[in-house]
N, CA and C atoms as an extended XYZ file, in Angstrom:
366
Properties=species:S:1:pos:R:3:atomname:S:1:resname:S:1:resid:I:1 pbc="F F F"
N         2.678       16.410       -8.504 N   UNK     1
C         2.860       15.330       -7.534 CA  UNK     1
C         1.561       14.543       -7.478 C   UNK     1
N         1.497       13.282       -8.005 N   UNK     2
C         0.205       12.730       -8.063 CA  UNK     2
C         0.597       11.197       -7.644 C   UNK     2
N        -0.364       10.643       -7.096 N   UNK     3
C        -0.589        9.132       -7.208 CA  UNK     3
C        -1.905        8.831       -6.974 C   UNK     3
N        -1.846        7.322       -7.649 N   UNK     4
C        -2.903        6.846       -8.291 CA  UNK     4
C        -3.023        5.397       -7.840 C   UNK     4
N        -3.736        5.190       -6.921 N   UNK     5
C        -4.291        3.732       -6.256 CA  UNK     5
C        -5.162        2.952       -7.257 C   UNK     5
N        -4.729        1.321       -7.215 N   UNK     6
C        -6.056        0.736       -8.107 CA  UNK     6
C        -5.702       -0.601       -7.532 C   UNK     6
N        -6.905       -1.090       -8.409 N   UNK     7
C        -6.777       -2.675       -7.809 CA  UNK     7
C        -7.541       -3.355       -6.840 C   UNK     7
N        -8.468       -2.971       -6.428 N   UNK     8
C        -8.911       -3.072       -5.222 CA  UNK     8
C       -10.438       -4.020       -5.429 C   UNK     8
N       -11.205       -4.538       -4.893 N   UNK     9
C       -12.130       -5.188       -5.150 CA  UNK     9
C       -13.036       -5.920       -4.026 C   UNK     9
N       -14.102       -7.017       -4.521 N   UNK    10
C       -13.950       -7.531       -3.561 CA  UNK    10
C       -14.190       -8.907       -3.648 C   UNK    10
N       -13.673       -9.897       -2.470 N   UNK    11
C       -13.311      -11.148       -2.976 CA  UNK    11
C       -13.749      -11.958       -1.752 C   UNK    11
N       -13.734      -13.218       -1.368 N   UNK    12
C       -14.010      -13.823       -0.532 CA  UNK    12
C       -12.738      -14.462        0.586 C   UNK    12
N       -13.323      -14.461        1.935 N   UNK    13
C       -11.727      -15.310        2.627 CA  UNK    13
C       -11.118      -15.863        2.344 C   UNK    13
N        -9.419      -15.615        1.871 N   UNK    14
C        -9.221      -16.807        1.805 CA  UNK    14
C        -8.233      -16.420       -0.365 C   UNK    14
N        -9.312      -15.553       -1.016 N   UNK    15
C        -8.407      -14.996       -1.822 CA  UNK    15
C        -7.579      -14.137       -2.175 C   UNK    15
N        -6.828      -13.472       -3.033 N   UNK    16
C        -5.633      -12.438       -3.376 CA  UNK    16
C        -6.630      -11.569       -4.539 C   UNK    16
N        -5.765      -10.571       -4.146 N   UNK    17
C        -5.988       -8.778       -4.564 CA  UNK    17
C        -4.306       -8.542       -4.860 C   UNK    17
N        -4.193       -7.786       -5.752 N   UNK    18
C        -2.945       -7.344       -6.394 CA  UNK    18
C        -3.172       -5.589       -5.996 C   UNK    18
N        -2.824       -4.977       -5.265 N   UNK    19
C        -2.760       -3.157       -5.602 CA  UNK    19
C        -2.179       -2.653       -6.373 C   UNK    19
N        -2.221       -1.338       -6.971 N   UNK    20
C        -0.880       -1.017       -7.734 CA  UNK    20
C        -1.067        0.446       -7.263 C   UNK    20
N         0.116        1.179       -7.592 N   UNK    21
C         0.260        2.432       -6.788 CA  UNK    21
C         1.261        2.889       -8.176 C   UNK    21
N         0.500        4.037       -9.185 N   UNK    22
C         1.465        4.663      -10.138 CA  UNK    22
C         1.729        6.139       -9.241 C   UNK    22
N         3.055        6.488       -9.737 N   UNK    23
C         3.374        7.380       -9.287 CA  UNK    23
C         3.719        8.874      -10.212 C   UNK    23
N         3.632        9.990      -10.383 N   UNK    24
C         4.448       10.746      -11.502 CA  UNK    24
C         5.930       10.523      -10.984 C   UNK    24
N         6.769       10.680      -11.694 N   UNK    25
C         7.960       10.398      -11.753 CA  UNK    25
C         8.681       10.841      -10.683 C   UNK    25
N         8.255       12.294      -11.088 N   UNK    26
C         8.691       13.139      -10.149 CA  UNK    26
C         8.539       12.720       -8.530 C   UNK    26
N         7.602       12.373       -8.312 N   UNK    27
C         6.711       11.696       -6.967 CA  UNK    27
C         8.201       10.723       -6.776 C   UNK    27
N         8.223       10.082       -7.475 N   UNK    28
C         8.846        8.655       -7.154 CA  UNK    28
C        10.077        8.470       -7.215 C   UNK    28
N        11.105        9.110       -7.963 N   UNK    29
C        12.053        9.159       -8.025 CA  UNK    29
C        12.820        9.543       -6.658 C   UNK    29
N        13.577        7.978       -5.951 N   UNK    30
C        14.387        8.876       -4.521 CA  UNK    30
C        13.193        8.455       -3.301 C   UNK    30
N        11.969        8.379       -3.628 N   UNK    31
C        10.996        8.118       -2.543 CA  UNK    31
C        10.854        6.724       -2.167 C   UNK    31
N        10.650        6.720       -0.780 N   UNK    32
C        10.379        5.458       -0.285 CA  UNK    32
C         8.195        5.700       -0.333 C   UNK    32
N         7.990        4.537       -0.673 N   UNK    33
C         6.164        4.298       -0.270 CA  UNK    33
C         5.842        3.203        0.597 C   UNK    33
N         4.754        3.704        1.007 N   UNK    34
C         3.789        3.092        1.774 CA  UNK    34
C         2.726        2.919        1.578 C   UNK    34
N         2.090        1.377        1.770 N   UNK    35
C         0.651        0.972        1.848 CA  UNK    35
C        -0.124        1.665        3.292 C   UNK    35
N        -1.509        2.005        3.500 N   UNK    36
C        -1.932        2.413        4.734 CA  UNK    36
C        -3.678        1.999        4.038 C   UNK    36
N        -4.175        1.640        5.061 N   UNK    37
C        -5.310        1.274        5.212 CA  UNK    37
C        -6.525        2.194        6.295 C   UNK    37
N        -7.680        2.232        6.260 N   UNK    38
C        -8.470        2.782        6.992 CA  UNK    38
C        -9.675        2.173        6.623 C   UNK    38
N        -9.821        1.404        7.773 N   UNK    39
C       -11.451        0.310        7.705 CA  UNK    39
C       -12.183        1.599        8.912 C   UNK    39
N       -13.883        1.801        8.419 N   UNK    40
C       -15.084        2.292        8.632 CA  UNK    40
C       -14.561        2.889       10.583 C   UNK    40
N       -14.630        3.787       10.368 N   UNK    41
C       -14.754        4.283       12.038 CA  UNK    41
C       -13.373        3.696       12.750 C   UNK    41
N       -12.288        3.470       12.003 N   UNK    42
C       -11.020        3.457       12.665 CA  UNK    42
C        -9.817        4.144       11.266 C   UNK    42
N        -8.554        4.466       12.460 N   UNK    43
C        -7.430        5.501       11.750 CA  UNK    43
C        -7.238        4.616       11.097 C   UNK    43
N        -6.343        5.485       10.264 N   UNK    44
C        -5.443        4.702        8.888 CA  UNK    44
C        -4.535        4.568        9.985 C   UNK    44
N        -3.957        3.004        9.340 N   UNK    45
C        -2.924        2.212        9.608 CA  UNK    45
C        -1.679        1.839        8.514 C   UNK    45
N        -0.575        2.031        8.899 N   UNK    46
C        -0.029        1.389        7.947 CA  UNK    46
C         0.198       -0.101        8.062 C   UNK    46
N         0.300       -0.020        6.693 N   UNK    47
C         0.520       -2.000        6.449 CA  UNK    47
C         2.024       -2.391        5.798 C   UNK    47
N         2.505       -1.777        4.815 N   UNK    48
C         3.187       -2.186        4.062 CA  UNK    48
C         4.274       -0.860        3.222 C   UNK    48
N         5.817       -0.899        3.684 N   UNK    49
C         6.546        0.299        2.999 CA  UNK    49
C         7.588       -0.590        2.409 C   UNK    49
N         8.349        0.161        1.288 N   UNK    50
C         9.524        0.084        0.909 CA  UNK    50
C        10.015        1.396        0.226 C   UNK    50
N        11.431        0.778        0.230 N   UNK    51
C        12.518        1.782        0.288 CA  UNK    51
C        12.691        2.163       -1.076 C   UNK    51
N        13.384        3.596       -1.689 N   UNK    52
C        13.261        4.144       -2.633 CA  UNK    52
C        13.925        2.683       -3.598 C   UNK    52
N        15.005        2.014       -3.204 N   UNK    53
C        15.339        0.893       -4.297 CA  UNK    53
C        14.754       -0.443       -4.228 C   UNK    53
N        13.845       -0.687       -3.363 N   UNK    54
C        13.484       -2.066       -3.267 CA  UNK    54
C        14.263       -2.669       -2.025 C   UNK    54
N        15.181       -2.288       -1.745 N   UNK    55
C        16.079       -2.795       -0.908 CA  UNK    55
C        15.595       -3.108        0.301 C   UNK    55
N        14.495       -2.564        1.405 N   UNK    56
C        14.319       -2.654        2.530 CA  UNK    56
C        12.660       -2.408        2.303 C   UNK    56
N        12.260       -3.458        3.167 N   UNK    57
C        10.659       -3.955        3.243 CA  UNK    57
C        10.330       -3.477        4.462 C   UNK    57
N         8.665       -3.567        4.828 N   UNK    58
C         8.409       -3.180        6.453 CA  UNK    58
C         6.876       -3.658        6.412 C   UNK    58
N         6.862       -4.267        7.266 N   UNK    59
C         5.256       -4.967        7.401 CA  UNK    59
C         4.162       -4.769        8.284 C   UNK    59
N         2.864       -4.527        8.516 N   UNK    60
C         2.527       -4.407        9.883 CA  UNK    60
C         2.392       -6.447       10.017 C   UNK    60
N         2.484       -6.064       11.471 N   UNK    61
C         2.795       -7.528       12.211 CA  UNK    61
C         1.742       -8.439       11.436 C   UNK    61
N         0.370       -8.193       11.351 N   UNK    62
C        -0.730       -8.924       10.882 CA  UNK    62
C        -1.126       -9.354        9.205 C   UNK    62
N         0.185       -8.806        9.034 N   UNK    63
C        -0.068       -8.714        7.414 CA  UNK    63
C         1.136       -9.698        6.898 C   UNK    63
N         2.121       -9.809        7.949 N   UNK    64
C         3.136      -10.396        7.142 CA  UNK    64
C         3.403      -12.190        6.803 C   UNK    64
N         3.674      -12.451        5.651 N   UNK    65
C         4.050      -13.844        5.381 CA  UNK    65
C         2.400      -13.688        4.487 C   UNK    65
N         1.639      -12.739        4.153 N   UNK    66
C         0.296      -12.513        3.358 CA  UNK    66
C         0.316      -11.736        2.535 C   UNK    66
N         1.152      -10.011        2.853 N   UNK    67
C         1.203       -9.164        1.957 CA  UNK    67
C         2.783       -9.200        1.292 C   UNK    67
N         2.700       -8.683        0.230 N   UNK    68
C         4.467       -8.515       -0.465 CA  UNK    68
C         4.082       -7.078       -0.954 C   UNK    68
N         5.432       -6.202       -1.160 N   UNK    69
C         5.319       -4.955       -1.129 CA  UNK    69
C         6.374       -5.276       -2.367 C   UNK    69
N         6.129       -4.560       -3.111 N   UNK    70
C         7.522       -4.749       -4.519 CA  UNK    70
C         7.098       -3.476       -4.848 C   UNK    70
N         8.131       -2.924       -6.550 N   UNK    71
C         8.065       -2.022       -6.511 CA  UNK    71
C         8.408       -2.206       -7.979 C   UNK    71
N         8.898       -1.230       -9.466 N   UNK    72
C         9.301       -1.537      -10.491 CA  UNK    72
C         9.439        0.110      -11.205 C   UNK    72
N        11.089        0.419      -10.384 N   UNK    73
C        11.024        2.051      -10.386 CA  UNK    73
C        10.968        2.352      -12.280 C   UNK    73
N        11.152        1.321      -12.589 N   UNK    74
C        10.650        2.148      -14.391 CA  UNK    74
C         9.864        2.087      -14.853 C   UNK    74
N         9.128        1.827      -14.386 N   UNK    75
C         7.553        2.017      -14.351 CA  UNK    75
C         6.659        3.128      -13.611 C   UNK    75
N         7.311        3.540      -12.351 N   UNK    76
C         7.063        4.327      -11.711 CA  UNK    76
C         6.090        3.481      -10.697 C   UNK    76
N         6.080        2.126      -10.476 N   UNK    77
C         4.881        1.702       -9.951 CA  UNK    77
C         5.167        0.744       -8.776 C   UNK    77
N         4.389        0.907       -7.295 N   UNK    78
C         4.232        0.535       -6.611 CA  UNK    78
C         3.029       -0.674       -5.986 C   UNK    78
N         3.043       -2.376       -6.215 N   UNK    79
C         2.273       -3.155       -5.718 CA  UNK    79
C         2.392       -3.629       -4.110 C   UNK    79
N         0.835       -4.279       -4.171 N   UNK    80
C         1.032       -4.433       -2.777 CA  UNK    80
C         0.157       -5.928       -3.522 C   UNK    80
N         0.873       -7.046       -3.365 N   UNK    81
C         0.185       -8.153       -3.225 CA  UNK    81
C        -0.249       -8.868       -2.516 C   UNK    81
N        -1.676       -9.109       -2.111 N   UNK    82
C        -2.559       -9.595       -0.779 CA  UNK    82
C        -3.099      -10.904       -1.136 C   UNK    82
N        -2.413      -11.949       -0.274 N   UNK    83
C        -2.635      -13.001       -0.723 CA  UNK    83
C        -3.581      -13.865        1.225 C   UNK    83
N        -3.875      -14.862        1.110 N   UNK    84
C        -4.944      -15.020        2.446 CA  UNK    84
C        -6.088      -14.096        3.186 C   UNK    84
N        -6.610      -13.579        1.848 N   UNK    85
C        -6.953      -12.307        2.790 CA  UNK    85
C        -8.204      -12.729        3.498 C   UNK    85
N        -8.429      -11.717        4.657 N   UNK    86
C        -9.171      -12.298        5.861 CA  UNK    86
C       -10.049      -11.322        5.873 C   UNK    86
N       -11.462      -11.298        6.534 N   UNK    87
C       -12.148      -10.155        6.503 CA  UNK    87
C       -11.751       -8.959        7.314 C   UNK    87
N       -11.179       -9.039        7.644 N   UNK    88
C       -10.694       -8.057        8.831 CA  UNK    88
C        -9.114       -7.350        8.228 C   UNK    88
N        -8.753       -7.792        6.745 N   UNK    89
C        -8.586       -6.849        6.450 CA  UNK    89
C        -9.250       -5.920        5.409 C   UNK    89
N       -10.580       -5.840        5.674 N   UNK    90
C       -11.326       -4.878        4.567 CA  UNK    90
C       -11.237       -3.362        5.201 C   UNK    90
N       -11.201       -2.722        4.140 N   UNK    91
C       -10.683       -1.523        4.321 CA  UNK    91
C       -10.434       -0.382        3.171 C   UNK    91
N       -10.094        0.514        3.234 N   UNK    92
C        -9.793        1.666        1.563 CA  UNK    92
C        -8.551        1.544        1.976 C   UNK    92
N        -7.630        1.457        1.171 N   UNK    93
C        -6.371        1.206        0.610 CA  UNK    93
C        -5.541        2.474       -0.153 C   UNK    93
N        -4.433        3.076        0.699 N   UNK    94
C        -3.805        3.959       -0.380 CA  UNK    94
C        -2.396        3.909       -0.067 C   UNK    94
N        -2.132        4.198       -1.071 N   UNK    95
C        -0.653        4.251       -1.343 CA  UNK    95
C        -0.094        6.174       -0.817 C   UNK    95
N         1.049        6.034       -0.490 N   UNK    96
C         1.404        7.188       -0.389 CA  UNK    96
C         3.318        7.160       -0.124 C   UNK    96
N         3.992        8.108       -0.546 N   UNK    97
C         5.279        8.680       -0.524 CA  UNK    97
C         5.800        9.836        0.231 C   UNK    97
N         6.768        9.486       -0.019 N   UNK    98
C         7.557       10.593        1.229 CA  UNK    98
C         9.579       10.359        0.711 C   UNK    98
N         9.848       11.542        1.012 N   UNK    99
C        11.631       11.839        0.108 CA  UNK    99
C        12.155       11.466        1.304 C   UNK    99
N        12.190       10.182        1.687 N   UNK   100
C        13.055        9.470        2.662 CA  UNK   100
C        13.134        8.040        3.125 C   UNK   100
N        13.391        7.828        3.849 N   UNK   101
C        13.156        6.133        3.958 CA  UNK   101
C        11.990        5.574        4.461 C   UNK   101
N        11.374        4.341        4.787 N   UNK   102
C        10.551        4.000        5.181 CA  UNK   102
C         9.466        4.857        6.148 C   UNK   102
N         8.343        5.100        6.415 N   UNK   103
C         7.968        5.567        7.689 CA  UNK   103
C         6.561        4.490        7.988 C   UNK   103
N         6.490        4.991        9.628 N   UNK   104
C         4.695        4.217        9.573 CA  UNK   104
C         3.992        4.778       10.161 C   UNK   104
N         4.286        6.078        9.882 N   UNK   105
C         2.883        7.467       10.422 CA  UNK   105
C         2.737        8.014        9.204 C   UNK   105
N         1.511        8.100        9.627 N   UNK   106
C         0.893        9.091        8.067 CA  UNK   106
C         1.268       10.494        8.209 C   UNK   106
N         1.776       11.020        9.179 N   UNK   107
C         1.802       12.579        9.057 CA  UNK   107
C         3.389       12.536        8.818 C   UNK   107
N         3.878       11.704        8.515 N   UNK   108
C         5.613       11.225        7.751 CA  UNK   108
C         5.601       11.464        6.065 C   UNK   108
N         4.066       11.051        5.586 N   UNK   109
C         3.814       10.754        4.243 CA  UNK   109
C         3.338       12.432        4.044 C   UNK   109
N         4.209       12.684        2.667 N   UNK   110
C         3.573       14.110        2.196 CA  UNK   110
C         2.502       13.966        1.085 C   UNK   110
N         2.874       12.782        0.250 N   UNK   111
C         2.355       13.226       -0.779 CA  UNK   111
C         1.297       11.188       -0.893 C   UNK   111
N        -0.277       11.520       -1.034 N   UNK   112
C        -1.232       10.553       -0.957 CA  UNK   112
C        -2.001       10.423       -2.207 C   UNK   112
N        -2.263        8.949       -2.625 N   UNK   113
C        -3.253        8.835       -3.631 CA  UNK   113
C        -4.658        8.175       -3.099 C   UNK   113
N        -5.489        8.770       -3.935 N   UNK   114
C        -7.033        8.221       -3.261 CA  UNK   114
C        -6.672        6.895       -2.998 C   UNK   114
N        -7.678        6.823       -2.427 N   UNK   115
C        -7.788        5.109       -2.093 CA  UNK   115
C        -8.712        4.410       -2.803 C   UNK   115
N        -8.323        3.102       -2.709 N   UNK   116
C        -9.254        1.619       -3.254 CA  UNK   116
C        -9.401        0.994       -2.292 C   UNK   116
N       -11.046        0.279       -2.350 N   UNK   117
C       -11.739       -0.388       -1.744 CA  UNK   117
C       -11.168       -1.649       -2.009 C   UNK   117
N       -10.895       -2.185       -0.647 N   UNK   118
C       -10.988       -3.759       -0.563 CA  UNK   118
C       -11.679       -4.387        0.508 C   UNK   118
N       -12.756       -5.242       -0.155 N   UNK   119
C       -13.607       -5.820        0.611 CA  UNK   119
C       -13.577       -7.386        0.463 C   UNK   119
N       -13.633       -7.844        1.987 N   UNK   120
C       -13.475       -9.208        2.057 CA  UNK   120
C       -14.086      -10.310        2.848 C   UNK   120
N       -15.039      -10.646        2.157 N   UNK   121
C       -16.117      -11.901        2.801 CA  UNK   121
C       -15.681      -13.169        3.462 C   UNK   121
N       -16.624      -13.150        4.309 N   UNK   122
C       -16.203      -14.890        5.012 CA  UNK   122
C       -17.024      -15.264        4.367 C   UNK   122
């Protein structure tokens, strides 16, 4: 059971970051994922889930009409595309799964990949 966060960087207000989230198969097959974030001296938050087929999206309030959550199950791979980004959302970035539908608690998510840094300048 593995996943694997990338993508992450850092960029100025105002530009886009692409994430990607590979999964082993096994991981992914049937699972819904989630984006979750954790900026310096505050909890992880989630930002961004979808459903094992693509079918059903979920946003946190501050992210939406900025982030897109897609997915490309033959690939095994999960993006999170961040487009306006603002400094305030800098933060480590991970992807994580769970054998059910959407959730937006981390203690919902069983199975986590490290995280990527995204950092974002005014």
């Amino acid at each position: 059971v593995q996943l694997q966060a990338s993508g992450g960087g850092s960029v100025q207000a105002g530009g886009s970051l692409r994430l990607s989230c590979v999964a082993s198969r096994r991981t992914f097959t049937n699972n819904g994922v989630g984006w979750f974030r954790q900026a310096p001296g505050k909890e992880r938050e989630f930002v961004a889930g979808i459903s094992w087929n693509g079918g059903s999206t979920l946003y946190k309030e501050s992210v939406k009409g900025r982030f897109t959550i897609s997915r490309d199950n033959g690939k095994s791979m999960v993006y999170l595309q961040m487009n306006s980004l603002k400094p305030e959302d800098t933060a480590v970035y991970y992807c994580a799964a769970r054998r059910a539908s959407i959730a937006t608690m981390t203690e919902d998510y069983a199975y986590w990949g490290q995280g990527t840094q995204v950092t974002v300048s005014s």
